[in-house]
Structures are given as structure tokens and as C-alpha cells.
ROZA-484186 format. One line per 3 residues: number of its first residue (from 1); for each residue x, y, z of C-alpha. Coordinates in nm, 3 decimals. Layout:
! residues N
NUM = X Y Z ~ ...
***
This chain:
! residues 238
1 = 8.646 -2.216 5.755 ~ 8.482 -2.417 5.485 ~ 8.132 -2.516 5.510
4 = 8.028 -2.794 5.660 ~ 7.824 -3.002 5.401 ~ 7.526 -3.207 5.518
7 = 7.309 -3.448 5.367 ~ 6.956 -3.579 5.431 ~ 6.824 -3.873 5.238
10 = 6.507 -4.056 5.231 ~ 6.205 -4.180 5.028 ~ 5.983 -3.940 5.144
13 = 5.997 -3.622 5.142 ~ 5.758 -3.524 5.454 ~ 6.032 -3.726 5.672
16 = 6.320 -3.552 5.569 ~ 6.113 -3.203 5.643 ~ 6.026 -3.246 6.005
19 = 6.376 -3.431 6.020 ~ 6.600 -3.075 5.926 ~ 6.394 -2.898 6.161
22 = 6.441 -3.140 6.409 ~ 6.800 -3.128 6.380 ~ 6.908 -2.767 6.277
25 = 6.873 -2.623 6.638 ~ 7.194 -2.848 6.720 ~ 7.369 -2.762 6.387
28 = 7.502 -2.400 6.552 ~ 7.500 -2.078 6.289 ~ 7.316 -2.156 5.978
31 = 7.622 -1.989 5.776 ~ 7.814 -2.235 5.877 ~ 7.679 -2.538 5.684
34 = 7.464 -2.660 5.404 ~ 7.198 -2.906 5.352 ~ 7.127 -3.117 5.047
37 = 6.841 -3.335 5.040 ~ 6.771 -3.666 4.838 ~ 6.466 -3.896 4.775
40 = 6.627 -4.112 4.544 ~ 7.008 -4.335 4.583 ~ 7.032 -4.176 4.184
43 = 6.990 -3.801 4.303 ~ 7.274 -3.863 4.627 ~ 7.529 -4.044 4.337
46 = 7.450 -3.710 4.126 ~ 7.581 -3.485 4.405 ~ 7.869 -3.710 4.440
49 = 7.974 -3.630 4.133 ~ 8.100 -3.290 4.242 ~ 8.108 -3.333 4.625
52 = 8.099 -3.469 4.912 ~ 7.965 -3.456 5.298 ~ 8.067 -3.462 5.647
55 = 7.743 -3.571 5.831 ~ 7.510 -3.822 5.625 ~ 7.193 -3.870 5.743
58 = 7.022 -4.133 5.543 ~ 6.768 -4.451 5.552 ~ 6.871 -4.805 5.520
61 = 6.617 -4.850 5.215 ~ 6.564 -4.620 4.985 ~ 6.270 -4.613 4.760
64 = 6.327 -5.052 4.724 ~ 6.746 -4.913 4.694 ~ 7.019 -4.983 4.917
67 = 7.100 -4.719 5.170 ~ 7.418 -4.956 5.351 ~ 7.573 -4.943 4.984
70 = 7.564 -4.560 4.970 ~ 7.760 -4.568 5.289 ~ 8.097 -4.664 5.101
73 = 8.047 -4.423 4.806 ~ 7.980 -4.159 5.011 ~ 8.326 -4.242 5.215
76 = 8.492 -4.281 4.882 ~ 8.425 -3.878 4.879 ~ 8.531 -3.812 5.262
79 = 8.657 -4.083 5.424 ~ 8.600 -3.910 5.748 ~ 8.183 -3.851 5.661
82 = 7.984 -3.896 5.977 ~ 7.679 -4.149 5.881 ~ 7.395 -4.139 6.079
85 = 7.165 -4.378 5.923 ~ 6.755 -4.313 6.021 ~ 6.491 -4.568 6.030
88 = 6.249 -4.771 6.128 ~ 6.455 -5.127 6.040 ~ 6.603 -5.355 6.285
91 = 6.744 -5.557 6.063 ~ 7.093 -5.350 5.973 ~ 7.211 -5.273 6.328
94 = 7.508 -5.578 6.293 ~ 7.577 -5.458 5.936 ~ 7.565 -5.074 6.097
97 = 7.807 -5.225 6.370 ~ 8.077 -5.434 6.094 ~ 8.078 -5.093 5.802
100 = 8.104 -4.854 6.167 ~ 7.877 -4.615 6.066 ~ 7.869 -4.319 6.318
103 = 7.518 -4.390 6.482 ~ 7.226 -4.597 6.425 ~ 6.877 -4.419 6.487
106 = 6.523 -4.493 6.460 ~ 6.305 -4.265 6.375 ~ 6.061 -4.317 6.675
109 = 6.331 -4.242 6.902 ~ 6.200 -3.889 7.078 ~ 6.450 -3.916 7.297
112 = 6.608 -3.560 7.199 ~ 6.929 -3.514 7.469 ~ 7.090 -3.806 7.292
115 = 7.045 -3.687 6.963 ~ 7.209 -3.344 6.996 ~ 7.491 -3.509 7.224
118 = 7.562 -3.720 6.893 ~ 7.474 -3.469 6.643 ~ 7.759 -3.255 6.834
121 = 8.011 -3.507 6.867 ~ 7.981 -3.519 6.484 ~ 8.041 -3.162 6.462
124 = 8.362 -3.146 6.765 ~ 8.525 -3.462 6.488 ~ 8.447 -3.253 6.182
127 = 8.616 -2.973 6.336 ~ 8.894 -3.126 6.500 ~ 9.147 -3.028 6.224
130 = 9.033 -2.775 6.103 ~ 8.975 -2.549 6.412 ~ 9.335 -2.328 6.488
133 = 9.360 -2.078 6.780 ~ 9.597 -1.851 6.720 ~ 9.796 -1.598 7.010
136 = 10.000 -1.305 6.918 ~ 10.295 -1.254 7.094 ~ 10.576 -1.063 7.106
139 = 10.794 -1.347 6.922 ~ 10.587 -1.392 6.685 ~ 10.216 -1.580 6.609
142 = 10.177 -1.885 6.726 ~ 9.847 -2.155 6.655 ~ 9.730 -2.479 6.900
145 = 9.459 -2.713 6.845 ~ 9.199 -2.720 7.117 ~ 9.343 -3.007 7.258
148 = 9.661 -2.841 7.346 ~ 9.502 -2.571 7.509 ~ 9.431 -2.577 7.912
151 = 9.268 -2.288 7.945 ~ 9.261 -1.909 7.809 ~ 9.296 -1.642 8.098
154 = 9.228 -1.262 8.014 ~ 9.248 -1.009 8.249 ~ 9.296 -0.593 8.200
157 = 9.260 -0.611 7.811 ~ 9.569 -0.897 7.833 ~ 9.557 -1.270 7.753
160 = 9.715 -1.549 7.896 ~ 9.731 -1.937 7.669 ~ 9.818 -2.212 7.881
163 = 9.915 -2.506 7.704 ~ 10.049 -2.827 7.643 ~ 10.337 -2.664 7.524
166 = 10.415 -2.375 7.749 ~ 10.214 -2.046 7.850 ~ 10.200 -1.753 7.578
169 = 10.116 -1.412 7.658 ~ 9.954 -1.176 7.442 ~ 9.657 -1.088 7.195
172 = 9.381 -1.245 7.022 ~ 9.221 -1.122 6.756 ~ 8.880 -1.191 6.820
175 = 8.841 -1.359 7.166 ~ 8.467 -1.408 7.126 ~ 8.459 -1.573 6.807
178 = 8.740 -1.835 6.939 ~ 8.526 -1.887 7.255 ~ 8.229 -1.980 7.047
181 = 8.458 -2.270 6.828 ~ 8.570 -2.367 7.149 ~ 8.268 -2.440 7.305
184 = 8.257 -2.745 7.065 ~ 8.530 -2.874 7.205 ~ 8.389 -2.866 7.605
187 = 8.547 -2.525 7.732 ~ 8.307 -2.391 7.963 ~ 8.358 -1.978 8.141
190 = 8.444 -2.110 8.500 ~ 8.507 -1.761 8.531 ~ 8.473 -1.377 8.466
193 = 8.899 -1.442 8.369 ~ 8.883 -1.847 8.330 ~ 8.799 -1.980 8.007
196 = 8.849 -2.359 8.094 ~ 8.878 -2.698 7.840 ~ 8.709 -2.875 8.094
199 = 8.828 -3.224 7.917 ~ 9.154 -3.118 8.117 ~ 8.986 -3.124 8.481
202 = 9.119 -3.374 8.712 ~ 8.864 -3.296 8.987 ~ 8.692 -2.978 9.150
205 = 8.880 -2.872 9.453 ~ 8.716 -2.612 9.701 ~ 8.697 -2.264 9.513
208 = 8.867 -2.386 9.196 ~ 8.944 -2.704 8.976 ~ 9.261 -2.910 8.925
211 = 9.374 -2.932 8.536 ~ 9.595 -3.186 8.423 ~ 9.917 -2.932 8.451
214 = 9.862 -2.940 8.800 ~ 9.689 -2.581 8.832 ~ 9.435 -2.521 9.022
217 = 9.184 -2.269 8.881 ~ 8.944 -2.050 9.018 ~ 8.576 -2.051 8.957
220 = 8.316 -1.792 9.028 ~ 8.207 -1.732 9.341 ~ 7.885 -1.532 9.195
223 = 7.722 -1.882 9.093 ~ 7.986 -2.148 9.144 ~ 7.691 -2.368 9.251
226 = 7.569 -2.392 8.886 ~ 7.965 -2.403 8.765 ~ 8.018 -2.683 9.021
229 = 7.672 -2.834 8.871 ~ 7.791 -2.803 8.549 ~ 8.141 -2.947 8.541
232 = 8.042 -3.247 8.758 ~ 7.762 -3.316 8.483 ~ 8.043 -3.297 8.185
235 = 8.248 -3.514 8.442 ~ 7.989 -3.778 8.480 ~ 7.919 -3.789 8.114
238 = 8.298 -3.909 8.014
***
């Protein structure tokens, strides 16, 4: 997978500091993105030049400069970019509303569960089409997006797909490195052979949950307190 490319604007440079380190522990695996950063509305129309970004995190005013107009040339570049605009103005939220930027946030907002909740639903819509999980089998190899999957099963070195468009038996490649994409997209270890997308759950039943496709599956009975915890929480939140 490509990079994801990130950028950080503001006038001063102290701000846009404190604000990568603020935000990087919600970014995942630094070799998975980039960061530019910008104190000027000339230096971001430089970059633009040659590329362009999925998350934007930038001021409303910019050194006396527009930071709202930047929002449509960086959209020119990606129209799927994921704005964030940062700062200590009131006075945009309506225009942040009309031009649907992807959050508004001001910068004396501490309030740090919110920010990596939005910070990773930017990240689940930048991956949306770009994550594939892919099953050999013995007809052939066959790829579904993480919204067609129910859950992943494994159990004595075999794997089990349920999905949207049947079950599919066979091998993964490298099961741990398509657990971690999922995770993104809310599949949670229910457990030791469950690997759940819990956006599927219909409600927790005693010793298991109901999915969508009418299964009921089993969850640990090692901690399925703190499972039970866990999925009610990521219920709740919808």
C-alpha cells in the first residue's frame, strides 16, 4: 500500500511541533505515512504542485492568508482529502459546516479520546478502498473488502472467511498483518479462533454474539468479561 500523505499547516511553527506529536501516537506505524509541514498558504500550493494529501490539518488563517480557500485546492488534488481544520476562531464553524470539511477543532480542546476517535475514522475512510483481504483456496484466490467480511475463524493451522458472499476455506498469507489492517475497520479477537468485524454484531447472546448472518459466535471464556466490556462499548458508540 501507498503511503498515506499528511499535511500540517500553520503560521507558527512551535504549534505545528507539539501538534505532530500530539497526533502521531494515533497515526499507527510510522512507515506507513508521511508528514509535510507548512507555515505559509505559498509553501502548501508548492507541494501541490506535485502532490497531494489524504488528511489536512490546517488553520483557518494563515499568516493574514486564507486557510477555507486552501480547502478546495487541496480537494482539487484528492477529492477524498480528510480536512481537519485547527484553531482558535469561532468564526468559520458555518463556513466549516457549508464546504463539509471533515472536523472542526480548536486548539484548546484537550479533550484527547475524541481526537484519536476522529483522527481514526480518517484513517478507516482513507483505507476503505484500498485495503483487500485475500483467501487462498483450492479454486483459486479470492479478495473481499472488510465490509464483506463477518468474521475470520482459524483453527489447526486452517482458516475459515465468512462472508457476505459465502464461506471460503483455506490459507492466508500473512494472518497477522491482515489482523492489524483490520483492526481499522472494528474487528476485535472475541476469541483464541474468532476474529470478529464487530460492525456485524446484532447483540451479545450468553457465551457468544449474534452477527448479521444469523451466527452466533463464541467468545472467550478466559476474560469474556472484558470481551463483553468491550463490544458493548463499540456497541454504544454507533
Amino acid at each position: 500500500m501507498m503511503k498515506m500523505n499528511i499535511l500540517c499547516c500553520d503560521e507558527k511553527q512551535e504549534f505545528i511541533e507539539k501538534w505532530i506529536q500530539r497526533v502521531k501516537p494515533y497515526l499507527g506505524d510510522e512507515k506507513c505515512y508521511c508528514i509535510d509541514t507548512c507555515t505559509t498558504v505559498a509553501q502548501v500550493d508548492q507541494l501541490l504542485l506535485n502532490k497531494g494529501y489524504d488528511i489536512a490539518f490546517i488553520d483557518t488563517e494563515i499568516n493574514g492568508e486564507s486557510g477555507i480557500d486552501l480547502v478546495g485546492r487541496l480537494r482539487i488534488r484528492n477529492p477524498r482529502v480528510c480536512i481537519f481544520l485547527v484553531t482558535e476562531h469561532e468564526d468559520y464553524i458555518t463556513t466549516a459546516f457549508n464546504i463539509r470539511v471533515f472536523q472542526y477543532i480548536f486548539k484548546n480542546d484537550k479533550r484527547e479520546a475524541i481526537l484519536e476517535r476522529e483522527i481514526r475514522r480518517a484513517i478507516r475512510l482513507y483505507k476503505f478502498d484500498k485495503v483487500k483481504c485475500f483467501i487462498r483456496t483450492n479454486s483459486g484466490r479470492y479478495s473481499f473488502m472488510p465490509q464483506e467480511i463477518y468474521y475470520i475463524e482459524t483453527r489447526n493451522g486452517d482458516v475459515k472467511m465468512s462472508t457476505t458472499l459465502g464461506d471460503y476455506y483455506g490459507e492466508i498469507e500473512n494472518i497477522d498483518k491482515m489482523k492489524k489492517e483490520l483492526q481499522w475497520f472494528d474487528f476485535y479477537q472475541v476469541h483464541q479462533n474468532y476474529f470478529v468485524n464487530m460492525n456485524t454484531i446484532i447483540s451479545i447472546k450468553k457465551g457468544g454474539v449474534l452477527l448479521e448472518n444469523n451466527e452466533i459466535i463464541p467468545t472467550s471464556i478466559l476474560n469474556r468479561e472484558m470481551i463483553k466490556e468491550r463490544i458493548n462499548l463499540f456497541l454504544k458508540s454507533e
